[in-house]
FIBAKOL-650602 format. One line per field, with one value per residue (C-alpha): x negated, y negated, z negated; residue number from 1; residue in three letters. Coordinates in steps of 0.2 Angstrom, whole numbers. Layout:
BEGIN
px <- [X; ...]
py <- [Y; ...]
pz <- [Z; ...]
pos <- [NUM; ...]
code <- [ala; ...]
This chain:
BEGIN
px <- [91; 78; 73; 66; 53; 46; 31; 20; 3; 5; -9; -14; -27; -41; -40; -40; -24; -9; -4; 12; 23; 12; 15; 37; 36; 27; 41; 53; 45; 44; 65; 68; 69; 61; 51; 45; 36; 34; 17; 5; -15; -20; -38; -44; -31; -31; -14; -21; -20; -35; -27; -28; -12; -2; 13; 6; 10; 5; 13; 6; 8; -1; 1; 18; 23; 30; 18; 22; 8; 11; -5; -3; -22; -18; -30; -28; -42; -33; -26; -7; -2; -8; -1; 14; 14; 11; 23; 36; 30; 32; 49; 54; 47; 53; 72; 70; 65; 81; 91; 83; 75; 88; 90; 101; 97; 82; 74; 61; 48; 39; 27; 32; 49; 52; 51; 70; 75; 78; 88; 99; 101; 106; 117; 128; 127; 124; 133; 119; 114; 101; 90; 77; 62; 57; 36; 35; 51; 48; 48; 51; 30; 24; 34; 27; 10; 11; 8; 22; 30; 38; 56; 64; 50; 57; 74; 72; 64; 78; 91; 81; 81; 98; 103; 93; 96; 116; 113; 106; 117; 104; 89; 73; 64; 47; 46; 59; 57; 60; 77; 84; 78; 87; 103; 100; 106; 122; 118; 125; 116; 121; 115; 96; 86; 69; 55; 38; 22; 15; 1; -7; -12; -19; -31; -37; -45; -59; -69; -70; -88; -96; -105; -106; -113; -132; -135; -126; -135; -129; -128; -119; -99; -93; -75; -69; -58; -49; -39; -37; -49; -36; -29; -16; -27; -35; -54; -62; -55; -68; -84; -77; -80; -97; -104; -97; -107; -122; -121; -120; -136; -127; -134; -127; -109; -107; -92; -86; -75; -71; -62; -60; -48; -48; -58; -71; -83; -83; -84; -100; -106; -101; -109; -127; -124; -121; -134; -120; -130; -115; -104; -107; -97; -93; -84; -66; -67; -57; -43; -54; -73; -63; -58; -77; -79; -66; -71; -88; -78; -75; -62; -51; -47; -29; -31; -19; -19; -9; 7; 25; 34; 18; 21; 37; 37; 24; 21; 0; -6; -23; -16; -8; -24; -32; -22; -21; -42; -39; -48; -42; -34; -41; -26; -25; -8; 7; 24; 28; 10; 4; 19; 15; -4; 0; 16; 3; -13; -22; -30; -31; -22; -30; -21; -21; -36; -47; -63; -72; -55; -61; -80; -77; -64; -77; -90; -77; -75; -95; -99; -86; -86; -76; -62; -63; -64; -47; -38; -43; -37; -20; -20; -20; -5; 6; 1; 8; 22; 27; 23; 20; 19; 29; 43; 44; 47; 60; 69; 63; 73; 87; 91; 89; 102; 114; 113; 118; 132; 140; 139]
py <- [31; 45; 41; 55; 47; 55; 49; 60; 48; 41; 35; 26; 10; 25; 30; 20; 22; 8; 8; 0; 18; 17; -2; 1; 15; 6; -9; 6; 12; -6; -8; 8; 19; 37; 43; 58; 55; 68; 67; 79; 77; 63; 59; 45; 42; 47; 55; 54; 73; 85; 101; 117; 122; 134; 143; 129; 114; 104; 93; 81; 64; 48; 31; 36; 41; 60; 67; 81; 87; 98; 108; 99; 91; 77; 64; 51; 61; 78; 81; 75; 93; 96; 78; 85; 101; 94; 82; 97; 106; 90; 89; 105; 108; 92; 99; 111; 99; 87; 102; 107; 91; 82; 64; 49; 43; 50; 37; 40; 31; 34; 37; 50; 49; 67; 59; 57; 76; 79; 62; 67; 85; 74; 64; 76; 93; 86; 69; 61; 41; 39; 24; 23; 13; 12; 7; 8; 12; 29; 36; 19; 15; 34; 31; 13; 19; 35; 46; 57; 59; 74; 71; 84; 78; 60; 66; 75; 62; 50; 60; 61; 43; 40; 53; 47; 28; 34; 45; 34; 21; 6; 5; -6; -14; -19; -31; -43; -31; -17; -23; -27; -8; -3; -14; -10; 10; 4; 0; -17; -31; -30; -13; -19; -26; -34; -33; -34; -25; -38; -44; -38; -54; -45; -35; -47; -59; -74; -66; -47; -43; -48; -35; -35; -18; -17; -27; -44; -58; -70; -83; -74; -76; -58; -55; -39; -26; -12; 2; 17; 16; 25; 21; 10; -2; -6; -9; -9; -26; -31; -23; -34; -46; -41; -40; -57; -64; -55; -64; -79; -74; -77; -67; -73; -66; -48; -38; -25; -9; -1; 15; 33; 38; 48; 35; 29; 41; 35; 16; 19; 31; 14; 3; 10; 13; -6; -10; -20; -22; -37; -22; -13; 4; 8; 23; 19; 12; 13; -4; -10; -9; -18; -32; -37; -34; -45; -59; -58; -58; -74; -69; -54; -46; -42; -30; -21; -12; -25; -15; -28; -13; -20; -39; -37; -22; -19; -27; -22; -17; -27; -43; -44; -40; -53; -66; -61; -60; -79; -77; -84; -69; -69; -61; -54; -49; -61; -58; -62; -61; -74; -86; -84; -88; -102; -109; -111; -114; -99; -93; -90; -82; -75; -69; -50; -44; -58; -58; -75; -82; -69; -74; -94; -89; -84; -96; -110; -103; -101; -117; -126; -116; -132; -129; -109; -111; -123; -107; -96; -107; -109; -91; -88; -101; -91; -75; -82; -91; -82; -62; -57; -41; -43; -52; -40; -25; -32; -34; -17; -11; -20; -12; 6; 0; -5; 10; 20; 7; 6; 26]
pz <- [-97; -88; -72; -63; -52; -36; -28; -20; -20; -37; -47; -63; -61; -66; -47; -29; -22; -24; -42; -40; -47; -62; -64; -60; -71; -87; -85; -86; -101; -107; -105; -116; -102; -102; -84; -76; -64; -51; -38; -28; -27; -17; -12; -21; -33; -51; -61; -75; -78; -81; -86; -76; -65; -67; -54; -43; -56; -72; -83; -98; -105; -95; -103; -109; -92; -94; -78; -66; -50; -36; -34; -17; -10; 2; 9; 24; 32; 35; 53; 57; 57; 38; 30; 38; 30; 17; 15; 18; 5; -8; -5; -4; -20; -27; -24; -37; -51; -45; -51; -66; -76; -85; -78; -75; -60; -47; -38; -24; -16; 2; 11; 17; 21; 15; -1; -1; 2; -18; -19; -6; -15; -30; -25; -17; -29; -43; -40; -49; -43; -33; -26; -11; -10; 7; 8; 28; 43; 46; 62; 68; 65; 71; 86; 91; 86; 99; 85; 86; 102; 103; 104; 92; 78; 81; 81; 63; 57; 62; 57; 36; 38; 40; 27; 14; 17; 17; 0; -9; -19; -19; -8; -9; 5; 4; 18; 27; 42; 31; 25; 42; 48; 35; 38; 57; 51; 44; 27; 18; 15; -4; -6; 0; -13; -7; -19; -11; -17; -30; -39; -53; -62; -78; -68; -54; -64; -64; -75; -71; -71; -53; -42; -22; -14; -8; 7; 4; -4; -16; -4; 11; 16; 9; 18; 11; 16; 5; 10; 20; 38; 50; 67; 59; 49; 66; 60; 76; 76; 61; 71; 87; 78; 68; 86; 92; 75; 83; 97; 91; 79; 63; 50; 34; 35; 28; 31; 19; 20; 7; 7; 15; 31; 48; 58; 45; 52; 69; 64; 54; 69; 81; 68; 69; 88; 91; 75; 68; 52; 45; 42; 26; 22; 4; -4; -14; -31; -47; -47; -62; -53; -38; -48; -51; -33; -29; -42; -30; -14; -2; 10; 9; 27; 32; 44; 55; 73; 85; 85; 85; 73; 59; 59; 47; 45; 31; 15; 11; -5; -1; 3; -15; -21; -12; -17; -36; -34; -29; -14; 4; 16; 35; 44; 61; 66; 69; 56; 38; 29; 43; 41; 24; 24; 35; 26; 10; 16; 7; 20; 41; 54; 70; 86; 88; 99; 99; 91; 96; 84; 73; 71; 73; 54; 48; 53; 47; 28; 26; 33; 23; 6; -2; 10; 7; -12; -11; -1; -14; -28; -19; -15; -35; -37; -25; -34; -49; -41; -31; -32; -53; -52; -71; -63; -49; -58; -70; -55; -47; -66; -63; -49; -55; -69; -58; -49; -65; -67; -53; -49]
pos <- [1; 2; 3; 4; 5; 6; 7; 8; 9; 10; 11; 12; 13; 14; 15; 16; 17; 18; 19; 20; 21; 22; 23; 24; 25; 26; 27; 28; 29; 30; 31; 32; 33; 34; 35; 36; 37; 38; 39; 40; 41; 42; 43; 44; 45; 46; 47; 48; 49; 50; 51; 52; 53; 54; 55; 56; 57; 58; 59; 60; 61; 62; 63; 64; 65; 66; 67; 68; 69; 70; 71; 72; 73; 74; 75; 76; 77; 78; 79; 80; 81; 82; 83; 84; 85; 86; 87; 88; 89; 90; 91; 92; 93; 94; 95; 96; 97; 98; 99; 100; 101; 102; 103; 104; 105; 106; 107; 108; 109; 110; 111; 112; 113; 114; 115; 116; 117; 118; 119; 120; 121; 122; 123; 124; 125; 126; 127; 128; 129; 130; 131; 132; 133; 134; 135; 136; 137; 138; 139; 140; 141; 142; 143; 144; 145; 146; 147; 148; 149; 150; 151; 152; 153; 154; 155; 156; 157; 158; 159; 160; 161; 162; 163; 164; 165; 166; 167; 168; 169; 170; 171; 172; 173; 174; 175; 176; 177; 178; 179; 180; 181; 182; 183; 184; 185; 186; 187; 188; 189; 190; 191; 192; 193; 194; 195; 196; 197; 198; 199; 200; 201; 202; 203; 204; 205; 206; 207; 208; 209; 210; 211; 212; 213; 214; 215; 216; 217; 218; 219; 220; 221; 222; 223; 224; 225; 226; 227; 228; 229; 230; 231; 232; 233; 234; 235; 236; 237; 238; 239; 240; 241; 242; 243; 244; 245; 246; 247; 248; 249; 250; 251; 252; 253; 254; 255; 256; 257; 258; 259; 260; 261; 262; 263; 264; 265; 266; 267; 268; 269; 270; 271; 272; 273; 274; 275; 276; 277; 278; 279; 280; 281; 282; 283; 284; 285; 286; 287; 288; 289; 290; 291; 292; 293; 294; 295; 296; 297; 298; 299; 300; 301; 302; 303; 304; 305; 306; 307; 308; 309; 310; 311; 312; 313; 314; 315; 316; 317; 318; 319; 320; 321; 322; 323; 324; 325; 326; 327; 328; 329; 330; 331; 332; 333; 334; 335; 336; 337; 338; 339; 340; 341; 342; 343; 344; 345; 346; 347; 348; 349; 350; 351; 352; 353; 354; 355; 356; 357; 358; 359; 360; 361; 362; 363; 364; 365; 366; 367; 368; 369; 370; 371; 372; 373; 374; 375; 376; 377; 378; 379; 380; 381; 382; 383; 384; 385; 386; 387; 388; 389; 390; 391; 392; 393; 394; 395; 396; 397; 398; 399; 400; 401; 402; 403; 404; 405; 406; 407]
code <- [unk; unk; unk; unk; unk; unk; unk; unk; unk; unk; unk; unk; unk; unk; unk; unk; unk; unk; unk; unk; unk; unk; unk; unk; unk; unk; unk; unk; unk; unk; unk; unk; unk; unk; unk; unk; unk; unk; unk; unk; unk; unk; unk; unk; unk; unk; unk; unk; unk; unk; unk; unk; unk; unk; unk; unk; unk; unk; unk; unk; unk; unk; unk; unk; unk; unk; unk; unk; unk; unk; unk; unk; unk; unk; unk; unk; unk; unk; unk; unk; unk; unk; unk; unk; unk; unk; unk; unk; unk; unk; unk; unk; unk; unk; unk; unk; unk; unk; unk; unk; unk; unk; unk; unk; unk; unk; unk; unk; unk; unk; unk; unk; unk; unk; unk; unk; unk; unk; unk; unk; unk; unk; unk; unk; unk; unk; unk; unk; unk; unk; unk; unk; unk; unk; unk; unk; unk; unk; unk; unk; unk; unk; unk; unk; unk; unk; unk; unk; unk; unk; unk; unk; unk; unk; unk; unk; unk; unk; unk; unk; unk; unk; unk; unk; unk; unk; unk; unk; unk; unk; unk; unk; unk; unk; unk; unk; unk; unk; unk; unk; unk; unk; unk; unk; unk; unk; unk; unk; unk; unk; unk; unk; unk; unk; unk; unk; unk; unk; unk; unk; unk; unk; unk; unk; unk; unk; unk; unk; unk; unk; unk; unk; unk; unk; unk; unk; unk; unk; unk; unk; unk; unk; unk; unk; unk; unk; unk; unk; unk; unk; unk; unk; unk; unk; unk; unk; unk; unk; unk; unk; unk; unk; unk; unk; unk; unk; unk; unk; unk; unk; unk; unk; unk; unk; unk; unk; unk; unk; unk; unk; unk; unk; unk; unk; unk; unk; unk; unk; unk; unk; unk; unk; unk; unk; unk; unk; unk; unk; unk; unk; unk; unk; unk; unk; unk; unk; unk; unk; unk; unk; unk; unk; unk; unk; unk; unk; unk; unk; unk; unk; unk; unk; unk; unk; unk; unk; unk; unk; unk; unk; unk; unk; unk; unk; unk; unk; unk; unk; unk; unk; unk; unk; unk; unk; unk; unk; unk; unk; unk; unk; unk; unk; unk; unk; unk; unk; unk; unk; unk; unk; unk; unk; unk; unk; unk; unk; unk; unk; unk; unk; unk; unk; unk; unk; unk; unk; unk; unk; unk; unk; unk; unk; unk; unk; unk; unk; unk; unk; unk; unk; unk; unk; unk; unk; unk; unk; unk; unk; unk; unk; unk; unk; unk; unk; unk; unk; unk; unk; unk; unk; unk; unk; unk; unk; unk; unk; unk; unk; unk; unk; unk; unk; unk; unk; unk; unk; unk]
């Protein structure tokens, strides 16, 4: 069959960003099935394409992936006004492809949630079958966060949500909490599948070449955190505790952060104000350089703003990392990734908000590294057990055929 794949931050492992639409559509590919994907520019990620545009577009081949870009520059650093924009302009321009390209089923994937505007154009002028990943509960999170507050923005958003969960004829939750928001809008239970973000075995492993970034010695704890540095990854929570390892004159923990975002600017400003020297800013790297990185890394950091809407509500592309990297997660938020760290033993949960549980984590796996070398190692079984990124997207291509089936 021909998928007609639309995410707007897609990327191939050559880039920073979460590769788990380059992953889904190489098992399609893998099935017998024919993909275009169809994305925008995202800061940090990598299409895959190199070629000019032209009439706002270009299109080429990646890794047998058929490839489509919206000349449309996004980065987690713009203002709220120009993501928003933005992600108007994606799916507005995304409903003319669901009426031209040939296809068999159009499935979407958010953020953002006006990634399901062409599904829902194509499941009810075209009659074709349509299925929803849902990555994050959209305007559910913006709401709890304060970020949007206006009432008619909210309202708009609501009302796109529950169009595209009711156009679409599967939908896939990320997240336990994700699934019961989605059930929560009148959707059945059968027609939610949940099919978390996984792990990418293959890439993450033991012997990727080492490196750690200038400023931590061989001998230090290195705790490492990978993502986007915005008001929702909560980060001031990490410099909380750098500063409550300062005060216990504790010198041979280094925390990483790695990445780009809105508030990494005023971290690194807060850093160098408080002369947290533990705390060691690097740019994004390619998924490939971050495997070595991660093969060099003691403790992963989970790291999210202390907001309830988060605790099962997200399903983080860095925890999977961590625990295919084989390395123990320090987690500080309550919900399913804690239950989950504590269930197996792979790594430690803290409370939200409290930095002396925070440092004594820390102290604790770099005083005991036989302790924090066992987490990892069961970290690695659950990755394999529990969260192959192999098994997962057979599954994730299961669902698309049923949808054609069943339409």
């Amino acid at each position: 069959m021909r998928i007609l794949y639309f995410h707007q931050h897609f990327s191939t492992p050559q880039g920073a960003a979460g590769i788990r639409s380059y992953q889904m559509a190489r098992k399609l590919l893998e099935r017998g099935h024919q993909v275009t994907m169809i994305c925008g520019t995202y800061a940090g990620g990598d299409t895959g394409l190199t070629g000019d545009f032209s009439r706002g577009a270009r299109r080429g081949t990646v890794d047998g992936i058929e490839v489509v870009e919206f000349e449309l520059d996004y980065s987690n650093s713009d203002d709220f006004i120009k993501r928003a924009v933005t992600f108007l302009k994606f799916g507005l321009r995304s409903i003319r492809l669901a009426f031209s390209e040939r296809y068999d089923v159009l499935f979407a994937t958010t953020t953002p949630l006006t990634a399901g505007i062409p599904g829902i154009f194509a499941r009810w002028l075209r009659g074709k079958p349509f299925v929803f990943e849902v990555r994050d509960l959209w305007p559910e999170l913006p709401r709890a966060m304060g970020v949007i507050r206006n009432p008619l923005v909210l309202g708009a958003m609501s009302i796109l949500e529950w169009t595209s969960y009711h156009s679409a004829h599967r939908l896939i939750g990320l997240a336990p909490g994700i699934v019961d928001g989605i059930h929560a809008r009148g959707v059945g239970r059968a027609e939610i599948e949940l099919i978390p973000n996984g792990c990418d075995l293959q890439l993450f492993r033991s012997d990727a070449e080492r490196w750690r970034p200038p400023g931590v010695g061989t001998e230090d704890l290195m705790a490492v955190y990978a993502g986007t540095m915005g008001i929702a990854n909560g980060l001031g929570a990490v410099l909380d505790a750098a500063a409550e390892l300062n005060r216990r004159k504790i010198r041979n923990i280094k925390l990483v952060l790695i990445g780009q975002g809105g508030l990494r600017f005023e971290l690194q400003e807060r850093a160098r104000r408080e002369m947290l020297d533990s705390v060691i800013f690097h740019d994004p790297v390619p998924k490939a350089r971050l495997a070595g990185l991660m093969a060099a890394t003691d403790v992963g950091l989970q790291i999210l703003a202390n907001v309830p809407a988060f605790y099962f509500g997200t399903s983080p592309n860095k925890f999977f990392d961590y625990l295919a990297a084989g390395i123990p997660v320090l987690n500080n938020y309550p919900g399913w990734v804690a239950d989950l760290i504590a269930a197996n033993q792979c790594g430690i949960a803290v409370p939200p908000d409290d930095s002396p549980a925070f440092a004594d984590a820390l102290e604790l796996l770099a005083g005991d590294r036989s302790k924090q070398r066992a987490m990892g190692q069961r970290a690695r079984q659950i990755a394999e057990r529990e969260f192959d990124r192999a098994t997962l997207a057979d599954r994730f291509v299961d669902v698309l055929e049923s949808a054609v089936q069943r339409a």
